[in-house]
C-alpha positions as CSV (number, residue, x, y, z in Angstrom):
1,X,-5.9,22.7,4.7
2,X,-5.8,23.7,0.8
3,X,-5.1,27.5,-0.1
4,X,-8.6,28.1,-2.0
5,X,-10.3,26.8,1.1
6,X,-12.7,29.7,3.3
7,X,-13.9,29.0,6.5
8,X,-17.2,31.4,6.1
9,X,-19.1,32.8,3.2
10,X,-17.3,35.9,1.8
11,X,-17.6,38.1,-1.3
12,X,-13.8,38.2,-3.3
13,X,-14.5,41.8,-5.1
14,X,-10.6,42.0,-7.1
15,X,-12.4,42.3,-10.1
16,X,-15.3,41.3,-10.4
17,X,-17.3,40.5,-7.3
18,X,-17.3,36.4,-6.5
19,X,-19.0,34.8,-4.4
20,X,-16.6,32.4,-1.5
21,X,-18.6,29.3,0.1
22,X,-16.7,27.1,2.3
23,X,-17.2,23.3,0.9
24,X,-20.2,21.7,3.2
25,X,-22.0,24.3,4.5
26,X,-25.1,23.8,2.7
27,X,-25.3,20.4,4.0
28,X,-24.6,21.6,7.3
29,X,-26.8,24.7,8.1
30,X,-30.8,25.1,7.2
31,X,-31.9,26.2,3.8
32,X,-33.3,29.4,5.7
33,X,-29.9,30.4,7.0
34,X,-28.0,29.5,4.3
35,X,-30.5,31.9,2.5
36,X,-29.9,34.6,4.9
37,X,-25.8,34.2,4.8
38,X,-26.0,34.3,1.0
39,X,-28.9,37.6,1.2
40,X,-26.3,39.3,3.6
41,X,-22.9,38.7,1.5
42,X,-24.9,40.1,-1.8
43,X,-26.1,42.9,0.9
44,X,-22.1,44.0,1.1
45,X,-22.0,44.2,-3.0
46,X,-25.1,46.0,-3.6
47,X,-24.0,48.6,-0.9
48,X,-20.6,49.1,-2.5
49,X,-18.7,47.8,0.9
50,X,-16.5,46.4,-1.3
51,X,-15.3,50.4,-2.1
52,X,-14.8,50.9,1.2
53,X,-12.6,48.2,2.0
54,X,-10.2,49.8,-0.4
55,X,-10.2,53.2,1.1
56,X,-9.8,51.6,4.3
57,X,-6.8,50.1,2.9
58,X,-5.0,52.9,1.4
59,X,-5.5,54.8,4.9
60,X,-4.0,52.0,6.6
61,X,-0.9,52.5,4.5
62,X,-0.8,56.0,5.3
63,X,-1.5,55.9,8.8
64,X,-1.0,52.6,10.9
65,X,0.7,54.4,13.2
66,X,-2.6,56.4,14.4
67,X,-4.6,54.7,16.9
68,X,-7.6,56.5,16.1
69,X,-7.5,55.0,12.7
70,X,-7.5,51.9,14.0
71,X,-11.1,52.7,16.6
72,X,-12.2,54.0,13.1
73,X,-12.1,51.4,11.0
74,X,-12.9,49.1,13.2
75,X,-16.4,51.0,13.8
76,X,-16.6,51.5,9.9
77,X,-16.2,47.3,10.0
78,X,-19.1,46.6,12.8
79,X,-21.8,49.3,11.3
80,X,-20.8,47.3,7.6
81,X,-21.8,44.3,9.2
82,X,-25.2,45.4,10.9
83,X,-26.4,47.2,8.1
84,X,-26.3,43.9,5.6
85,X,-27.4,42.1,8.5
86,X,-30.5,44.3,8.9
87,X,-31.0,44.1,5.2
């Protein structure tokens, strides 16, 4: 497996926000969800998720030790993912 490879559609935001698509996919799902995986990854940059991701970072330097952190950000993760998905 090469480095640059991705194994689903994700959204690289280290400086300005890029679009990842894992080589085949088009070929191997329907226009229509291809559609939708592309509508829900521009869903995470027009919400700013990528902002997020970065505070969620710096409190997991500061506290990795807390457990509730972790319940946290893994809720702050699940509701990111349903509200693109509902977009």
């Amino acid at each position: 497996r090469r480095r640059h490879e991705v194994s689903a559609p994700c959204v690289s935001c280290l400086g300005r926000s890029v679009l990842l698509w894992p080589q085949g996919l088009e070929d191997a799902a329907p226009a229509s969800a291809v559609e939708s995986m592309i509508a829900h990854e521009l869903a995470h940059v027009s919400r700013g998720d990528h902002y997020v991701v970065w505070l969620e970072l710096a409190g997991l330097w500061l506290c990795w030790w807390n457990p509730l952190f972790w319940v946290v950000r893994w809720q702050l993760h699940e509701t990111r993912e349903l509200a693109c998905d509902a977009r």
